[in-house]
C-alpha atoms as a printed R data frame, in Angstrom:
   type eleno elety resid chain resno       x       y       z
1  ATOM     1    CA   UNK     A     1 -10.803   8.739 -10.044
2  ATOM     2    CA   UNK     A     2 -11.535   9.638  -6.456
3  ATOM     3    CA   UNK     A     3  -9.273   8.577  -3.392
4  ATOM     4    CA   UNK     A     4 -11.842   6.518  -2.636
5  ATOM     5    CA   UNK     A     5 -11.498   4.433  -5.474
6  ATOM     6    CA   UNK     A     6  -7.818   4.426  -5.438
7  ATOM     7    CA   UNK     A     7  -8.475   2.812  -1.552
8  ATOM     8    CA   UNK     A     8 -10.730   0.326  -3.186
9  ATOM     9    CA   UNK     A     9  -8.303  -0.365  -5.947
10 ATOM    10    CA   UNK     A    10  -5.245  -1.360  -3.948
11 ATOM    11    CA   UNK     A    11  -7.267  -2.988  -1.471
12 ATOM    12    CA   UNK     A    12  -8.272  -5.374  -3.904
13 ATOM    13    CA   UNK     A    13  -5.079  -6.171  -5.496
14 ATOM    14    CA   UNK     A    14  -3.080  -6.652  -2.422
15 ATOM    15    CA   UNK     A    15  -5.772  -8.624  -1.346
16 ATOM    16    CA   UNK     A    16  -5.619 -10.927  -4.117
17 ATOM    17    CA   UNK     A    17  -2.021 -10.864  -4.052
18 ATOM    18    CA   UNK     A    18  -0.444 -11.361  -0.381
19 ATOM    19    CA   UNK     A    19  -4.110 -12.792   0.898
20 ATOM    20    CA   UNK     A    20  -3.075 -10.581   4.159
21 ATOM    21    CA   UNK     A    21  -4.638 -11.736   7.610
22 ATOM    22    CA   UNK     A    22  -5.065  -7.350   8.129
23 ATOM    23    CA   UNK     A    23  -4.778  -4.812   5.389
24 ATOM    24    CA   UNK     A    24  -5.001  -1.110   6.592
25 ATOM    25    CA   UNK     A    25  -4.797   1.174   4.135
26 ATOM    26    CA   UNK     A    26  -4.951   5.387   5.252
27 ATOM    27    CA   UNK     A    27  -5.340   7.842   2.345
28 ATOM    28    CA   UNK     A    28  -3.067  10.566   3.617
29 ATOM    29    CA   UNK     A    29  -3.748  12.921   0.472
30 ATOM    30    CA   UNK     A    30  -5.610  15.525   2.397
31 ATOM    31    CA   UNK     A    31  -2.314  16.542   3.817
32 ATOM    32    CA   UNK     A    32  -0.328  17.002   1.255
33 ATOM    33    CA   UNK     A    33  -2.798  18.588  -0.822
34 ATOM    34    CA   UNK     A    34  -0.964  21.246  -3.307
35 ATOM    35    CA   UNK     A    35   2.145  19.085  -3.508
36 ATOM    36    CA   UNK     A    36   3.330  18.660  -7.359
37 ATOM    37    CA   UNK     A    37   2.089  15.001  -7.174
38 ATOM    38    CA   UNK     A    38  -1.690  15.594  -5.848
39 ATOM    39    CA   UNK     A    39  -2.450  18.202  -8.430
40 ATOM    40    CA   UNK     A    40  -1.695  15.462 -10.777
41 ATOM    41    CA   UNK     A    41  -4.100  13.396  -9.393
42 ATOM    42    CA   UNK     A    42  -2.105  10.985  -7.135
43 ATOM    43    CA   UNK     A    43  -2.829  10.291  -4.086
44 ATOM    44    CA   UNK     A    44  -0.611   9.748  -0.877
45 ATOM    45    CA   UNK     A    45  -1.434   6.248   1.203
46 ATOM    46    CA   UNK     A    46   0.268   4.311   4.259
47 ATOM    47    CA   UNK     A    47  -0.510   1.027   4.430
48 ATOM    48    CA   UNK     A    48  -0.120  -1.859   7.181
49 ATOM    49    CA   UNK     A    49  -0.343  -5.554   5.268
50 ATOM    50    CA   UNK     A    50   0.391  -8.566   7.449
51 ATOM    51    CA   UNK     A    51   0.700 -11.442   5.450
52 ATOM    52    CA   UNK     A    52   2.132 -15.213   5.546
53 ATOM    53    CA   UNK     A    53   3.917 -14.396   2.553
54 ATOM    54    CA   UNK     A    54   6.569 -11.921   3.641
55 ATOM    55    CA   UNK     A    55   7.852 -14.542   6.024
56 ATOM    56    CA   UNK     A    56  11.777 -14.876   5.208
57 ATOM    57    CA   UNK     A    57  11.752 -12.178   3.304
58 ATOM    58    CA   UNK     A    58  13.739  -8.466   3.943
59 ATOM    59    CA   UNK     A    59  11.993  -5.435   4.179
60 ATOM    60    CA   UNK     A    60  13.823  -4.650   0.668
61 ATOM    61    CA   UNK     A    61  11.592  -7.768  -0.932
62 ATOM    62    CA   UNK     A    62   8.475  -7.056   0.947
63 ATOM    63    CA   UNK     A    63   8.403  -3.313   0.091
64 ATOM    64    CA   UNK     A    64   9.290  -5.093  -3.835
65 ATOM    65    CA   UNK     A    65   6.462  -7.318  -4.021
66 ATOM    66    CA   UNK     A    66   3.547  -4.618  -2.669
67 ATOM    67    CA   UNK     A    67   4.776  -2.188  -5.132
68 ATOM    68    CA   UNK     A    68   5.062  -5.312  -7.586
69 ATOM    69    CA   UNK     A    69   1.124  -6.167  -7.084
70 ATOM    70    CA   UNK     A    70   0.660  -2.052  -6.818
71 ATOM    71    CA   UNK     A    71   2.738  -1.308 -10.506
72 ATOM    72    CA   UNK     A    72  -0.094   0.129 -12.838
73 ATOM    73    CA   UNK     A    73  -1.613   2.184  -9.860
74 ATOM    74    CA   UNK     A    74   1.729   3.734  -8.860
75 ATOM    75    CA   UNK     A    75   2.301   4.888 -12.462
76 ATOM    76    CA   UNK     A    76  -1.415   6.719 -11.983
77 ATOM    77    CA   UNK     A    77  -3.441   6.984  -9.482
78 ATOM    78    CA   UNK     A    78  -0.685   6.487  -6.456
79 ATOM    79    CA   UNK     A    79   2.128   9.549  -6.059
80 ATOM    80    CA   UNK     A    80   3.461   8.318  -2.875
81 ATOM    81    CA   UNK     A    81   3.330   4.826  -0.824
82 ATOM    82    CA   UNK     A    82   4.428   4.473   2.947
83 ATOM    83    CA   UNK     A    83   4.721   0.844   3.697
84 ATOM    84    CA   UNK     A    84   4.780  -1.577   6.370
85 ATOM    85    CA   UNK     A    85   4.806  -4.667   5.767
86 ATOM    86    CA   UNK     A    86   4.898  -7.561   8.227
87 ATOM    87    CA   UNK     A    87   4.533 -11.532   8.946
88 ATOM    88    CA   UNK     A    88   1.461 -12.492  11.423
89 ATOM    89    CA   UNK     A    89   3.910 -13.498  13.817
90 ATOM    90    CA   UNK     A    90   5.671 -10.449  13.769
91 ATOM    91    CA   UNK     A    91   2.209  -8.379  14.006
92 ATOM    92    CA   UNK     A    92   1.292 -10.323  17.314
93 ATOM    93    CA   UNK     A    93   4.421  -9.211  18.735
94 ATOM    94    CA   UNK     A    94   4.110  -5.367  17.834
């Protein structure tokens, strides 16, 4: 599976998950390229999702849910996930 697909992959489940109003999703594998987790195939990603969902919810349950909708593809083709995760409101204040 290329890194490519992997983008396309969790862009489509966090899509249909948290219906985000932005998803922006960086595949930061090129820089860790040689580390234990890459030569297995995973690939490193950072990911911005602004979504009505995570209102009243802590960063501790926001981070929960995207790796909730993310499970299968963190136990393959993800090695590492940075996440931010934020309500509309609190994008248009950023």
């Amino acid at each position: 599976m290329t890194n490519i697909d992997r983008v396309t992959l969790i862009k489509e489940k966090l899509t249909a998950e948290l219906t985000p109003t932005l998803l922006e999703i960086i595949d930061d594998s090129e820089a860790h390229a040689g580390h234990a987790g890459a030569q297995k195939g995973g690939g490193h990603f950072s990911i911005t999702v602004v979504s009505p969902i995570f209102a009243g919810k802590t960063l501790i349950q926001r981070h929960r849910l995207v790796y909730a909708v993310l499970d299968e593809l963190m136990k393959t083709a993800i090695h590492a996930l940075s996440i931010n995760a934020l309500t509309p409101d609190e994008f248009t204040k950023v």
